[in-house]
C-alpha positions, 0 to 999 in steps of 0.5 A: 696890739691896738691897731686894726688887724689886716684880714686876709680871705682865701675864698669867696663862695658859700660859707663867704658870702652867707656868714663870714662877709657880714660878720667882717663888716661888722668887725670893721672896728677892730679888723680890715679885710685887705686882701681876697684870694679865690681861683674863680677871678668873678668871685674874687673881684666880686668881694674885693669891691664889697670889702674894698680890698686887694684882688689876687687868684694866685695863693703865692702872691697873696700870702706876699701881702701884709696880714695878721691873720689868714681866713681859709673858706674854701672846700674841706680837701684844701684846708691843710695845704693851705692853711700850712703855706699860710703859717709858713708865711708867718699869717695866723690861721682861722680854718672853716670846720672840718678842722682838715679832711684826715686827722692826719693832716690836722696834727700837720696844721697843729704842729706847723702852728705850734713850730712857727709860734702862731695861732690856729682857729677852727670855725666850729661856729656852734659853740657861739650860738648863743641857743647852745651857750645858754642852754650850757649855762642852764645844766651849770646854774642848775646843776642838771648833770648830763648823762644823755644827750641826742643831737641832731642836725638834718639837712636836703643838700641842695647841690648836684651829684657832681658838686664836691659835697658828694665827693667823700675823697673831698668833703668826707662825706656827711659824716665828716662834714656835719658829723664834726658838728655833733662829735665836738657838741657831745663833748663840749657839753659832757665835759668828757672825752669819747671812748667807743663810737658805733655808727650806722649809715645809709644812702638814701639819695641818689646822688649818694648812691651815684658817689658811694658815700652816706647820706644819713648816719646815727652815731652812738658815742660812749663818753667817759663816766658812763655817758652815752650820745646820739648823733644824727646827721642827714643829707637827705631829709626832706625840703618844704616849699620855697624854704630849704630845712635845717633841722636841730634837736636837742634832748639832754638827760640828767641826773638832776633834770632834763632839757629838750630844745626843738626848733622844728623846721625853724623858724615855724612861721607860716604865710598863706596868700596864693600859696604857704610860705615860710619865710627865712629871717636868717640866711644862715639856717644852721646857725644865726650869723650873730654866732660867726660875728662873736665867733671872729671877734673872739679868735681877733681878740685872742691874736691880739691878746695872746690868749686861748680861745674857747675852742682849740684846734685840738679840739677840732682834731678830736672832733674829726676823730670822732667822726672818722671812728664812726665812718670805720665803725659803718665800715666794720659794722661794730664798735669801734674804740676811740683814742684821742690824741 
């Protein structure tokens, strides 16, 4: 396949517009977006003059046009209806993380893919930033064996109560939204599957509170030959002054070494005129967008190749069942144990 793929984008808010747009432009090379699909008629014209492409609201008419490949950026609890129209209509399918809002509905995903003989890629965007990738390449030229990990990701969500995000029955709350986050990079880097999960959550925010759901969970993941990892995943961490914070740290221990990675409240520079600033070089605080640019170029290569990507939709699967595992294990309060699929 060496002409150009036909991309196709079903929604265009958030996750759009920060990372997927550029990275798209990017790629004009070996892809060209030549339709956008969203039920907010503003946002969907809105990207349809950026990228030059067809305009539709209705998800049938859309998935009538000519495309290769399907981009699924819309909220967590539509992923697998979606998704699977998309696979019926014969489009492969790149799905933003959560792979899916239940396991359930991912094994649906995976087996409509694998029925109808095409490609399912999940977003897990960490896995091509190029912070994480290096530092992997450390603990194998360096032969640091991990035995230890604590990962965290900690945010201030800055939407309303009443925004989906606080909707457990729509996102799944932090501990699936982020959580998958953490779940797949413990296992990535062990290089072993989970075995047990025991988790604590609190709400700490009101708009937690007012929707029932967590907004802080600390998750302790026991991984085969005797590896332990910590997860911690926030809603509620505090912002600073005209800059929202999104914080990671990264502590591996291994049998042969150590390796800690501290971004603090990135990127630690500061401004002071009439007031402290903190300026953003990036719009994307969690990840640099270069990782969603290397991200679409890998799952464009692998359709036109026919190859595997370095990060399957089984391992989106896995990831989720971590997370649900954890969820259970705040409800039970005791460890809970974790069969993957």
């Amino acid at each position: 396949m060496s002409e150009r793929l036909k991309v196709g984008v079903i929604g265009c808010g958030n996750i759009f517009n920060l990372a997927h747009k550029p990275a798209l432009r990017s790629l004009r090379t070996i892809a060209k977006v030549v339709a956008v699909m969203d039920i907010n008629e503003e946002a969907a014209k809105k990207a349809g003059k950026e990228l030059n492409a067809k305009v539709f609201t209705s998800l049938d008419e859309f998935l009538e046009q000519d495309m290769d490949v399907v981009e699924v950026l819309t909220p967590t609890y539509t992923h697998a209806e979606i998704a699977i129209k998309a696979l019926k209509a014969g489009k492969h399918v790149i799905v933003e993380k959560p792979i899916a809002l239940t396991s359930e509905e991912a094994e649906k995903m995976i087996k409509e893919a694998e029925e109808q003989g095409l490609k399912l890629f999940v977003g897990h965007v960490r896995r091509f930033d190029k912070r994480w990738t290096q530092i992997k390449e450390v603990i194998k030229t360096r032969n640091i064996l991990p035995m230890q990990i604590r990962k965290i990701e900690v945010q201030h969500l800055p939407f309303p109560a009443d925004y989906w995000y606080w909707d457990e029955s729509k996102s799944g709350g932090v501990i699936i939204d982020l959580g998958v986050h953490v779940t797949d990079f413990l296992r990535w880097f062990f290089e072993s599957e989970p075995v047990e999960v025991f988790a604590v959550g609190k709400a700490i925010r009101g708009e937690a509170r007012v929707n029932k759901t967590y907004d802080h969970v600390v998750m302790f993941i026991k991984f085969e030959g005797n590896k332990t990892g910590i997860g911690e995943v926030s809603w509620s961490y505090p912002m600073t002054p005209k800059y929202g914070v999104f914080y990671h740290h990264l502590d591996i221990i291994g049998k042969n070494g150590r390796i800690r990675y501290t971004p603090l409240d990135t990127p630690v520079v500061g401004v002071i005129k009439s007031s402290f600033e903190m300026p953003r070089f990036s719009p994307m605080l969690s990840t640099f967008p270069q990782a969603f640019e290397a991200e679409l170029r890998h799952f464009f290569e692998c359709i036109k190749s026919n190859c595997e990507p370095v990060v399957t939709a089984r391992d989106a699967l896995i990831a989720l069942q971590i997370a649900e595992k954890a969820r259970e294990s705040i409800k039970k309060g005791e460890p809970v144990k974790v069969e993957v699929n």
